[in-house]
C-alpha positions as CSV (number, residue, x, y, z in Angstrom):
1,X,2.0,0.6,12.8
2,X,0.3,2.4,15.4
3,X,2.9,0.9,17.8
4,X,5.7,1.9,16.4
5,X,4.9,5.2,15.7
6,X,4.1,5.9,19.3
7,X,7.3,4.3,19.5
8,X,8.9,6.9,17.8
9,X,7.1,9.7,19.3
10,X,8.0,8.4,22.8
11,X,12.1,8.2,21.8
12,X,11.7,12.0,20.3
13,X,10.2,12.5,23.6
14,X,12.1,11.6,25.9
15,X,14.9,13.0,24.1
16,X,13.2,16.4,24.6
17,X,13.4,15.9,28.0
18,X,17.1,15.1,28.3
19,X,17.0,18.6,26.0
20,X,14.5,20.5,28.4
21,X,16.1,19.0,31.4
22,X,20.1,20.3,30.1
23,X,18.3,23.4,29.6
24,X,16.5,24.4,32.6
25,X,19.5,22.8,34.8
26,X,21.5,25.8,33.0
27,X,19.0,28.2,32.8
28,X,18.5,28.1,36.6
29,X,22.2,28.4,37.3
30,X,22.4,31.1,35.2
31,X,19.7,32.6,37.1
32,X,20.8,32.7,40.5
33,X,22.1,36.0,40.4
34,X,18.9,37.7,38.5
35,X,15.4,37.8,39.6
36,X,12.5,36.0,38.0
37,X,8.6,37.1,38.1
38,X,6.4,34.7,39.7
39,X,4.3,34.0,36.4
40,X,7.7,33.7,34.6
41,X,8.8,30.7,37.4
42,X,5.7,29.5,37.2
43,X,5.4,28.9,33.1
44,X,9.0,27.3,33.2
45,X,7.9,24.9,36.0
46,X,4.6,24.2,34.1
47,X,6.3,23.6,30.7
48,X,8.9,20.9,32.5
49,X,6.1,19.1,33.7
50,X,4.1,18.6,30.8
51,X,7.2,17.5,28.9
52,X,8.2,15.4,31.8
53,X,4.4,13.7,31.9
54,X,3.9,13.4,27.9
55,X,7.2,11.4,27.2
56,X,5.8,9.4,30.6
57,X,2.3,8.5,29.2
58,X,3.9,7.5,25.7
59,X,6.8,5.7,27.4
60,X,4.7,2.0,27.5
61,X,4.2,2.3,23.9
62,X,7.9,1.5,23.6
63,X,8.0,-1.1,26.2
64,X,4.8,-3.3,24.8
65,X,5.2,-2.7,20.8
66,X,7.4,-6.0,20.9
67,X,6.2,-9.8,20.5
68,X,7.7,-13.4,20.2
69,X,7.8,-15.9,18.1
70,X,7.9,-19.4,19.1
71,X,7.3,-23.2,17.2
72,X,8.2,-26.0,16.0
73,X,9.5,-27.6,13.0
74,X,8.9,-31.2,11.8
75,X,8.5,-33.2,8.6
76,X,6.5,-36.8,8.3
77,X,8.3,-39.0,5.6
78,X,5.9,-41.6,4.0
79,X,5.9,-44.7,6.4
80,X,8.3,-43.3,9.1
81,X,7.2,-41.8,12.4
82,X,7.5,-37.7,12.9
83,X,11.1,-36.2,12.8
84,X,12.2,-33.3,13.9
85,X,13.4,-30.7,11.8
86,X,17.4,-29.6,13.4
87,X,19.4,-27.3,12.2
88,X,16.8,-25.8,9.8
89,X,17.5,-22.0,8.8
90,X,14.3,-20.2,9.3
91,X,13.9,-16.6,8.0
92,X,11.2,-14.1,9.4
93,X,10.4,-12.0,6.9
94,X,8.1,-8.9,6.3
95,X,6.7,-10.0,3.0
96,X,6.6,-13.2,1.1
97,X,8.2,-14.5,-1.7
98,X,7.2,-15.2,-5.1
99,X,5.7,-19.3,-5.2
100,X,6.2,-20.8,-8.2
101,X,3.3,-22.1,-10.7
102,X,2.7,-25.4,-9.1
103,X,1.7,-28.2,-12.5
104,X,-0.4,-30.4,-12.2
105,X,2.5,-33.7,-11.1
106,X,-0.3,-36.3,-11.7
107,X,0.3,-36.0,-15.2
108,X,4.0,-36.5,-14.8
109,X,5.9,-39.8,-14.7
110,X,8.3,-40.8,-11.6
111,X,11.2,-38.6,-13.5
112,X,9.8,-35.8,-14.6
113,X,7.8,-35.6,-11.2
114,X,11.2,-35.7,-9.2
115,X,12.5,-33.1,-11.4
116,X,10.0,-30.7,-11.7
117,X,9.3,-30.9,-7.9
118,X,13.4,-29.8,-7.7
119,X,12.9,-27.2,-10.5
120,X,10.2,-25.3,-7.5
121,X,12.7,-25.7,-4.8
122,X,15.4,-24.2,-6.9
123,X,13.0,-21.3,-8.3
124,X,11.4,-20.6,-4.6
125,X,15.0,-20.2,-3.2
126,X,16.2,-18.1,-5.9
127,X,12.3,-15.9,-5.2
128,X,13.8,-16.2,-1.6
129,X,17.4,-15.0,-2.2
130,X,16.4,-12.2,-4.3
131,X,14.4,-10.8,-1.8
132,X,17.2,-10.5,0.2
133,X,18.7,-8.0,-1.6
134,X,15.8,-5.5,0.0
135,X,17.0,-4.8,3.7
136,X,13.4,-4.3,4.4
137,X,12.7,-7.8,3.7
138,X,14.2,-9.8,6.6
139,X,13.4,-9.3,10.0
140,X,15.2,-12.1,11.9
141,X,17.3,-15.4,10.8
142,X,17.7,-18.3,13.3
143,X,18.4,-22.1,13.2
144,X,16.5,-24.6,14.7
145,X,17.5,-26.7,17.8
146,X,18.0,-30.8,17.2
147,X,14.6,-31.2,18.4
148,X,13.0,-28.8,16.1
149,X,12.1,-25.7,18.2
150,X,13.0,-22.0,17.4
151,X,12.0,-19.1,18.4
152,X,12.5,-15.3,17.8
153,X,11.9,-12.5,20.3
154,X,11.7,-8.4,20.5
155,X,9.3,-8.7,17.0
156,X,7.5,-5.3,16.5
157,X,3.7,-5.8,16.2
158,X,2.2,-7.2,12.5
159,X,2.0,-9.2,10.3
160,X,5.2,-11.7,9.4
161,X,6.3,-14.7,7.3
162,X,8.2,-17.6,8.5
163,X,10.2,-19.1,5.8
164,X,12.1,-22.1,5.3
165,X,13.8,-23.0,1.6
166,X,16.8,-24.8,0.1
167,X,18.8,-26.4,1.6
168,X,16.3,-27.3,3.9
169,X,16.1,-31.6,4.6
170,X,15.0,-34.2,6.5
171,X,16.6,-37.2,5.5
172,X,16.9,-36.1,2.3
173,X,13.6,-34.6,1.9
174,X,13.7,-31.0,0.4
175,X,11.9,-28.8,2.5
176,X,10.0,-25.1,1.8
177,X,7.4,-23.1,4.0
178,X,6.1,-19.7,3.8
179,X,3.2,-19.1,6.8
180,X,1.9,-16.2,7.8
181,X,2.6,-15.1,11.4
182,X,0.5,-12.3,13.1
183,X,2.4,-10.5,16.1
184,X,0.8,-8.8,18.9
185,X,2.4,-6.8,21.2
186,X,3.6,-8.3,24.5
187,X,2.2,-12.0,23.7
188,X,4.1,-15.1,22.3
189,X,2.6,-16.3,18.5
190,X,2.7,-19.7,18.2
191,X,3.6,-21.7,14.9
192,X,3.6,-25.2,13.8
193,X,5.4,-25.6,11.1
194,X,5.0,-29.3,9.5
195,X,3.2,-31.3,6.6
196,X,-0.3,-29.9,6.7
197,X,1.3,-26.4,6.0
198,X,4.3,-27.5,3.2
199,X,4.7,-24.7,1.5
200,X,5.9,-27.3,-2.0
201,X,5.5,-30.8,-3.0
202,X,8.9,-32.8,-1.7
203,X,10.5,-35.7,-2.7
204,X,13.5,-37.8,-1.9
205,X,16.3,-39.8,-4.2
C-alpha cells in the first residue's frame, strides 16, 4: 500500500513538473521585456528546484512497487509418475474465493464420493466466477506452458491468490487451487503449485 501510494504521489508529481516546467518556460518569455528583482528570480529558481528534486526522490517508488510471479503447475495421479499441468488457466487474484464445506468422504461410498467431490468443483467455480463480476477481484489471467510453468510480471507489492478451478484436468483429473502469494517489490515469488497444496479432493471416471 505504501508503494503504491508513493506511486501515486510520484505521477502527481512529476506531472507538476511538466505544469511548473510549461509555466516558467512562458513566464520567462514573457519576461524578457520586463525586469525582475533579484529575490523575485531567486524564489522562482528555488521553487523549480524543489519541485524538480521532490518528483526525483519519489520517482524510484514507481520504478520498484512492481514484482513477479513465477511457478509451476503439476498433478501426481495415483500410480503414475508426475505430469505436468499444460494449458491450465491460472487467475491471480486479490482476494480469495468462497471454499466449499468439505464432508467428511470416508463416510461416502465410491458414488456418492465421486459425486460429491464434483458437486465442490462445480460450487468453487461458481464462488470463482462470481467473483469475477468485482473488477477489483482479478489481477492477472495466464495459461500455462505444456510443461507446466507460468508466470506473471509488473504485480504491485502484497498479498495475492493464485487460483486454478474448472475446467482445470490432468487426464481427466479435476483440478482446484487457491494459494496465497506474497509480492515484494522488485523480487520474483516463487510458487509450486501441486498435490501437497490441492486446494479440493479430485477424482477421475
Amino acid at each position: 500500500m505504501c508503494a503504491l501510494y508513493f506511486g501515486i504521489v510520484s505521477i502527481g508529481m512529476i506531472l507538476k513538473v511538466c505544469d511548473c516546467a510549461c509555466f516558467f518556460s512562458e513566464y520567462f518569455r514573457q519576461s524578457r521585456h520586463l525586469t525582475l528583482s533579484e529575490s523575485e528570480s531567486g524564489m522562482i529558481k528555488k521553487a523549480f528546484t524543489w519541485t524538480l528534486f521532490c518528483a526525483c526522490l519519489l520517482l524510484p517508488a514507481v520504478v520498484q512497487a512492481f514484482g513477479i510471479v513465477s511457478g509451476s503447475v503439476s498433478f501426481k495421479p495415483p500410480d503414475r509418475s508426475i505430469l505436468p499441468a499444460g494449458y491450465v488457466r491460472i487467475l491471480l487474484t486479490r482476494t480469495p474465493a468462497k471454499i466449499p464445506e468439505l464432508p467428511d468422504l470416508n463416510k461416502l461410498n465410491t458414488q456418492e464420493r465421486m459425486e460429491t467431490i464434483r458437486n465442490l468443483h462445480m460450487n468453487f467455480f461458481l464462488s470463482v466466477r462470481q467473483n469475477m463480476s468485482d473488477p477489483e477481484f482479478l489481477v492477472q489471467s495466464g495459461l500455462s506452458t505444456p510443461e507446466g510453468a507460468f508466470q506473471f510480471s509488473d504485480v504491485p507489492a502484497g498479498k495475492f491468490y493464485l487460483v486454478v478451478t474448472f475446467p482445470a484436468m490432468v487426464r481427466d483429473y479435476k483440478l482446484a487451487w487457491q494459494v496465497p502469494v506474497k509480492v515484494h517489490a522488485n523480487e520474483t515469488c516463487q510458487v509450486v503449485l501441486n498435490n501437497e497444496n490441492l486446494l479440493l479432493p479430485t477424482y477421475s471416471r
